[in-house]
C-alpha distance (Angstrom), angle and dihedral (degrees) to the residues before:
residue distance angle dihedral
X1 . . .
X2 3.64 . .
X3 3.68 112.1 .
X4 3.90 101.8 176.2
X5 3.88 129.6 122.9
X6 3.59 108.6 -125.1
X7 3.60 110.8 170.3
X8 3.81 135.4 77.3
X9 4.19 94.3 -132.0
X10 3.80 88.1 53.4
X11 3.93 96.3 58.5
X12 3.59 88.2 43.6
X13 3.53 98.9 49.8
X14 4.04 85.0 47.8
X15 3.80 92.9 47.9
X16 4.17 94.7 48.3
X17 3.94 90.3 43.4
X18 3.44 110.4 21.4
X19 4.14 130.3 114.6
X20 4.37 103.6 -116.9
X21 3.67 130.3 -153.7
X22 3.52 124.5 169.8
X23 3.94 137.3 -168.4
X24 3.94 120.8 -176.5
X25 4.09 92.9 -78.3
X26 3.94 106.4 37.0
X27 3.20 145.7 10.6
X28 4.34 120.4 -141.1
X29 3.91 110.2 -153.8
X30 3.99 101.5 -166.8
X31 3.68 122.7 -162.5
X32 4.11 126.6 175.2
X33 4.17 114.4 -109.2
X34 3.19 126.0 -145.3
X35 3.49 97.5 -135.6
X36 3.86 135.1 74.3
X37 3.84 93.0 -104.1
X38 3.70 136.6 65.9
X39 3.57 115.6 -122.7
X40 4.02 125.6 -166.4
X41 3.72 149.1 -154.3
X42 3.93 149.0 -160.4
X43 3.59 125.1 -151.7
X44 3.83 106.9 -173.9
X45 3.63 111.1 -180.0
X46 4.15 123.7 -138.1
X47 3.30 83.1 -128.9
X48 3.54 90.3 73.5
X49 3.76 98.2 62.5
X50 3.89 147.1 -70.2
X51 3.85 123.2 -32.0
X52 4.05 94.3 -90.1
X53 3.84 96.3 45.5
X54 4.53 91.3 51.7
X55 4.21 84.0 42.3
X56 3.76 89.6 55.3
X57 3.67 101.1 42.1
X58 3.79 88.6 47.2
X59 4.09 86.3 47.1
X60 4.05 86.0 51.5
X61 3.98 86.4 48.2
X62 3.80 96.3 51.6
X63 3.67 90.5 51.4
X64 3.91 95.8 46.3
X65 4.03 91.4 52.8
X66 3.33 91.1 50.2
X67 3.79 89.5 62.8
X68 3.62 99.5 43.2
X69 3.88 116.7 85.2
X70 4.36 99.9 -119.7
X71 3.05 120.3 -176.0
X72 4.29 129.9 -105.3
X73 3.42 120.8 -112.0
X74 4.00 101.1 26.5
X75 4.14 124.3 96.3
X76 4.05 113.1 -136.0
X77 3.86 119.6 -153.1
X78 3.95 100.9 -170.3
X79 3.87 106.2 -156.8
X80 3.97 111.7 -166.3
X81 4.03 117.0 -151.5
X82 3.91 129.1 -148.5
X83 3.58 105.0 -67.6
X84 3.60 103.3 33.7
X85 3.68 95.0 103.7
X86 3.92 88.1 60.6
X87 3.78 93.9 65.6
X88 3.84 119.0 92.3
X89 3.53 116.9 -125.9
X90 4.17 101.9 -91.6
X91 3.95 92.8 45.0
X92 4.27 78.1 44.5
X93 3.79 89.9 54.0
X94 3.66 99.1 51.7
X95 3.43 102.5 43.1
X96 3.99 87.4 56.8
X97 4.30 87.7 46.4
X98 3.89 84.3 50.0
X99 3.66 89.1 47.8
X100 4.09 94.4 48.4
X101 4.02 85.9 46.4
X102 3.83 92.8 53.2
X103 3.59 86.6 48.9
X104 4.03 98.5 49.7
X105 3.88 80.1 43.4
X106 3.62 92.6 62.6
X107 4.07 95.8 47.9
């Protein structure tokens, strides 16, 4: 199943209503779905870099969520920060776990 955002209204809407948390590389907005699933987005600013360096952080993402146990129900928007791109991919995958943790901390 495909579990992306793809459209411009639903980051919005997750942005304007959505829970945040940040840590020093992202920032998680969090927003409860109506539907059964979770669904999830990346917001990779052009700050951050050429065309090829956002597409490969945002490839490294989608393969880190798809590891992590997320919860049904909720929408992600997964904002990455200056810096991010500079991480290889295990220091990558635990700053997004740490970020998911904070989150279910906060709930």
């Amino acid at each position: 199943m495909d579990h992306r955002l793809k459209k411009n209204s639903q980051f919005s809407y997750i942005y304007k209503r959505g829970e945040r948390v940040n840590t020093q590389y992202f920032t998680l907005f969090v927003v409860k779905s109506r539907f059964d699933d979770y669904k999830i987005g990346f917001s990779v600013n052009k700050k951050i870099g050429k065309a090829h360096t956002r597409n490969k952080l945002k490839r490294r993402l989608r393969e880190i969520t798809k590891r992590l146990p997320i919860k049904k129900i909720k929408n992600y928007v997964l904002m990455a920060k200056e810096g991010s791109e500079q991480l290889d991919f295990n220091t990558l995958q635990n700053e997004v776990k740490r970020l998911f943790e904070k989150y279910e901390k906060r709930v």
